[in-house]
C-alpha positions in Angstrom: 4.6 -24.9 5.3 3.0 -27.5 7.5 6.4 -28.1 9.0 7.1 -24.8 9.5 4.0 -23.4 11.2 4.5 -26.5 13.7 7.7 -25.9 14.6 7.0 -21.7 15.3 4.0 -23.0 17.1 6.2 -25.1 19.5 4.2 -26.5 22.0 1.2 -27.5 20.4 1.8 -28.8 17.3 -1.2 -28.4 14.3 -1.2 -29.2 11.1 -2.2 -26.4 8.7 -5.6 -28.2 7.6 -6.6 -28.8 11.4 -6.1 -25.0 12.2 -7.7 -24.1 9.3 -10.8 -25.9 10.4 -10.8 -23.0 13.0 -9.9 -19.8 11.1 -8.8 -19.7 7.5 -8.2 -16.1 7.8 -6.3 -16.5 10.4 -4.0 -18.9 9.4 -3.6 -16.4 6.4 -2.8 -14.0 8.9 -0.1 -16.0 10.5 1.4 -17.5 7.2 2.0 -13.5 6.5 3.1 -12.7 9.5 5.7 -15.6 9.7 7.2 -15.4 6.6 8.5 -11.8 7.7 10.0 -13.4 10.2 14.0 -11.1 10.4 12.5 -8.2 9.1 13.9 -5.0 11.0 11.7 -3.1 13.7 10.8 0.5 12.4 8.9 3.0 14.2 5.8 3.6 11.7 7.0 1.2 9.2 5.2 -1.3 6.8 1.6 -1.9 6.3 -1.5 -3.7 4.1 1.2 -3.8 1.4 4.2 -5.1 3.2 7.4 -3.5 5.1 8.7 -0.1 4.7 10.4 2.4 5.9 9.5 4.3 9.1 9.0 8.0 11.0 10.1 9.9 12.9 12.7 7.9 15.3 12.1 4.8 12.5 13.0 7.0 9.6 15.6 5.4 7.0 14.9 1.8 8.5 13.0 -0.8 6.1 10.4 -3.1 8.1 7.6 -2.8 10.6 6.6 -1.9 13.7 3.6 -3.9 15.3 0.6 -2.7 14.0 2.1 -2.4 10.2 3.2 -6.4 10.6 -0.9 -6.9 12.1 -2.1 -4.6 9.0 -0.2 -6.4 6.5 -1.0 -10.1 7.4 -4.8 -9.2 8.2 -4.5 -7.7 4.7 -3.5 -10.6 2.7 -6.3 -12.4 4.6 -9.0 -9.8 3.1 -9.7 -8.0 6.1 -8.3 -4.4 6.7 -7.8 -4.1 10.7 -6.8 -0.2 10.5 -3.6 1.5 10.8 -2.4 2.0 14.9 -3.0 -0.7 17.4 -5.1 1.8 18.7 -7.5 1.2 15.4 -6.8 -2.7 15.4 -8.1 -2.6 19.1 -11.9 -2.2 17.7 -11.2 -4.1 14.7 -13.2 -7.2 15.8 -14.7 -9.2 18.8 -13.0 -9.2 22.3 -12.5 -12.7 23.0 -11.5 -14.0 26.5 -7.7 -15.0 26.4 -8.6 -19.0 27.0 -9.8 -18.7 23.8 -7.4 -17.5 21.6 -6.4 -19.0 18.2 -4.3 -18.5 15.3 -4.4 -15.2 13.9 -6.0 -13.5 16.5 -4.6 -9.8 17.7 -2.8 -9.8 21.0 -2.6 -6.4 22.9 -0.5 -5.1 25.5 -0.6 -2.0 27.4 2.7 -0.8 28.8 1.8 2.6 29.7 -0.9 3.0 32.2 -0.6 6.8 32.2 -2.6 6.6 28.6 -6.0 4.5 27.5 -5.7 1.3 25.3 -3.1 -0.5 24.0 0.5 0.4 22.9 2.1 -2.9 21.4 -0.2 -5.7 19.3 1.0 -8.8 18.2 -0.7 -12.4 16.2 -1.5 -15.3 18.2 0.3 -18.6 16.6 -1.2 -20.7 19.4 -2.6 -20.2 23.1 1.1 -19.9 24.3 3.4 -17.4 21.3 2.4 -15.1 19.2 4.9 -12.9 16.2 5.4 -9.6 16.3 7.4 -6.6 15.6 9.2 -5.8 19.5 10.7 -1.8 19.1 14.0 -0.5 17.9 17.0 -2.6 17.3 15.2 -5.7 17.0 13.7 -8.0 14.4 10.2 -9.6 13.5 10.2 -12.6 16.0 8.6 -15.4 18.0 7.9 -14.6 21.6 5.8 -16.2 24.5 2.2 -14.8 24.6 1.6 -14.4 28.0 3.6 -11.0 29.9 2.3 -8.6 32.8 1.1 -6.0 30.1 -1.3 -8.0 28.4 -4.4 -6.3 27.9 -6.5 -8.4 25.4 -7.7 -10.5 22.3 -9.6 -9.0 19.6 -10.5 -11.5 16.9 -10.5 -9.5 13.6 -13.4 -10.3 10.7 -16.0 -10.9 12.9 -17.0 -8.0 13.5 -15.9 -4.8 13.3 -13.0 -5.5 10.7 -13.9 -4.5 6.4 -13.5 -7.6 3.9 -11.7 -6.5 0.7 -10.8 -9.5 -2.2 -7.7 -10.6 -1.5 -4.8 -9.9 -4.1 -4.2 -12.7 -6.0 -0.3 -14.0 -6.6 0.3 -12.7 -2.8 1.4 -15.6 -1.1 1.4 -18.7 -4.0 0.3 -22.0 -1.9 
């Protein structure tokens, strides 16, 4: 996994015990998160206990969209974030972007005309974060950083509930 989680990370490169020293709920949070890497977009699809399928315009498609792919990885983690990015945007502590880590919930807010956010995504680093983009495309790697960003929340701190963890979820 170490391998892995460097080479999604890109440019810099940690080693799983090093970011773990920062958040080992977050890098739980990631692990999840990447290994549903490929899974298809669907509009209201997926959550705490993995992909599914959608509503509405997502409706016969098996995946996530962006805040079932945050609910799910928080979940394995122990920390239920909420349903809607809307929910997940006052699941934790706002945290400036400087200091993002692993794990932490990236929002963006592509629609001016309505409050809060629209899309969230999980920081891998200062620099990408995974996510589930719309329609037609597939869980995926993408730079952080765009003209929509609106913020970080850091889930568990505060804000988020704990719940034990199931065990046999993710075997390492």
């Amino acid at each position: 996994m170490t391998i892995v989680l460097a080479m999604v990370i890109g440019s810099a490169v940690h080693s799983v015990p090093a970011l773990a020293a920062r958040s080992a709920a977050g890098i739980i949070a990631v692990r999840a998160a990447i290994e549903m890497i490929g899974v298809p977009y669907t509009w209201g699809g997926g959550g705490v206990h993995g992909p599914g399928y959608g509503i509405g315009k997502g409706a016969g498609t098996w995946g996530f969209d962006c805040s079932g792919l945050t609910e799910y990885a928080w979940a394995q983690a122990g920390v239920r974030i909420g349903t809607t990015t809307k929910e997940q945007w006052r699941s934790g502590i706002r945290i400036p972007k400087e200091q993002v880590e692993p794990g932490d919930l990236v929002f963006y807010d592509s629609d001016t005309g309505s409050p809060g956010p629209e899309h969230v995504a999980i920081a891998l680093s200062a620099t990408r974060m995974v996510h589930a983009p719309y329609t037609g495309e597939f869980v995926r790697v993408d730079p952080l950083d765009r003209r929509t960003f609106l913020g970080v929340i850091r889930p568990g701190e505060s804000g988020g509930k704990r719940h034990a963890r199931r065990s046999g979820v993710f075997p390492w």
